[in-house]
C-alpha positions as CSV (number, residue, x, y, z in Angstrom):
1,X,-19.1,62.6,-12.9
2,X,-21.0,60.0,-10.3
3,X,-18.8,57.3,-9.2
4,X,-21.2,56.8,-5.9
5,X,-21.1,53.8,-4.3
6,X,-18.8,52.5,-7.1
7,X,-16.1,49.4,-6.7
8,X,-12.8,50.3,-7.6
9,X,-10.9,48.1,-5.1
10,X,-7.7,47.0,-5.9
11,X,-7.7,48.8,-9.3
12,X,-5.1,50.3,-10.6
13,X,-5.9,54.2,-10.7
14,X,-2.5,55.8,-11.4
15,X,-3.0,59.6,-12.5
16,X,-6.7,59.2,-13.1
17,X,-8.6,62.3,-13.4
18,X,-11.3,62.2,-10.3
19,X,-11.5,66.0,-10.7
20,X,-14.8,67.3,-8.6
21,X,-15.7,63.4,-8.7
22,X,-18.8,62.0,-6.9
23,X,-17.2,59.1,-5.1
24,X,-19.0,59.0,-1.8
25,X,-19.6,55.1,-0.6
26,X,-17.3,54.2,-3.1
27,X,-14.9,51.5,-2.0
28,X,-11.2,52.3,-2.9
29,X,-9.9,50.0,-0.8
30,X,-6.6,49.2,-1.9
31,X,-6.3,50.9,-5.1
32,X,-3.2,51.9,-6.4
33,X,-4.0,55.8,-6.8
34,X,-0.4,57.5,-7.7
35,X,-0.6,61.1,-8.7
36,X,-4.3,61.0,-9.2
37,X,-6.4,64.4,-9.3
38,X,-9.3,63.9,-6.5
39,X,-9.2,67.6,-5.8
40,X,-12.9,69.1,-5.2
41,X,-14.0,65.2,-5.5
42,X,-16.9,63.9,-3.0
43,X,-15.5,61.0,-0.6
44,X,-18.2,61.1,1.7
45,X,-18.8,57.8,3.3
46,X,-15.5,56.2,0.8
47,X,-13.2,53.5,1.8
48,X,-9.6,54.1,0.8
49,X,-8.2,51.6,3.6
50,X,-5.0,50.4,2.4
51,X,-5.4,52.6,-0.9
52,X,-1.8,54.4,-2.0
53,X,-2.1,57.7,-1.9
54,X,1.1,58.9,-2.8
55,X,1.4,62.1,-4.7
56,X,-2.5,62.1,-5.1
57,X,-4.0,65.6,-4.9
58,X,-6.9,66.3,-2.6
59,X,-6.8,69.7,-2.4
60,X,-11.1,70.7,-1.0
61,X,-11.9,67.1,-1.2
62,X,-14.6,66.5,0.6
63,X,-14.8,63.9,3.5
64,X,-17.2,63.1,6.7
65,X,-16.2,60.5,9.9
66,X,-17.5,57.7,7.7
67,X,-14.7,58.0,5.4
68,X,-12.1,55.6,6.0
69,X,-8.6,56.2,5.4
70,X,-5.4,54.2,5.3
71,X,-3.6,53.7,8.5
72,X,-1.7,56.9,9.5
73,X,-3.1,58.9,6.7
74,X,-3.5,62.6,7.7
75,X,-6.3,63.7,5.2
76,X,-6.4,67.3,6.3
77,X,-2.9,67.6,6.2
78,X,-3.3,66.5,2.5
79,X,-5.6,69.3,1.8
80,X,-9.0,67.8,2.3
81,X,-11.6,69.2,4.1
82,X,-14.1,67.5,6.5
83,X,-17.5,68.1,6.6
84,X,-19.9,67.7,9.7
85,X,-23.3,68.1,10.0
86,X,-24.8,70.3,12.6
87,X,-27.9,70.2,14.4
């Protein structure tokens, strides 16, 4: 599903199914996002500043150094993968 460059901030996502999910550029910023699926989802270029993360599943998400994530939020520790480009 493309969700690019979709607002969703301050919605209330709990458990949503973001599964493989194009959300790059999409602004997440402070959604409420308990237990929701984002694993294999696109976040390329996404803000999730102030988003709650908790319990959400990133497993292979995909994210690049434009991604911004809440304060103290250790995607790759989550399970997400970041992508670079190189030349």
């Amino acid at each position: 599903t493309d969700f690019s460059g979709s607002l969703f901030r301050n919605a209330d996502l709990d458990g949503a199914n973001f599964y493989g999910a194009n959300l790059s550029n999409a602004d997440l910023s402070g959604a409420v996002m308990d237990s929701a699926d984002l694993t294999r989802a696109d976040l390329r270029g996404a803000n999730l500043q102030n988003a709650n993360l908790q319990n959400t599943e990133l497993t292979n998400t995909k994210y690049d150094r434009d991604t911004k994530w809440p304060q103290n939020f250790d995607p790759e520790t989550a399970g997400a993968i970041l992508l670079t480009m190189s030349k």
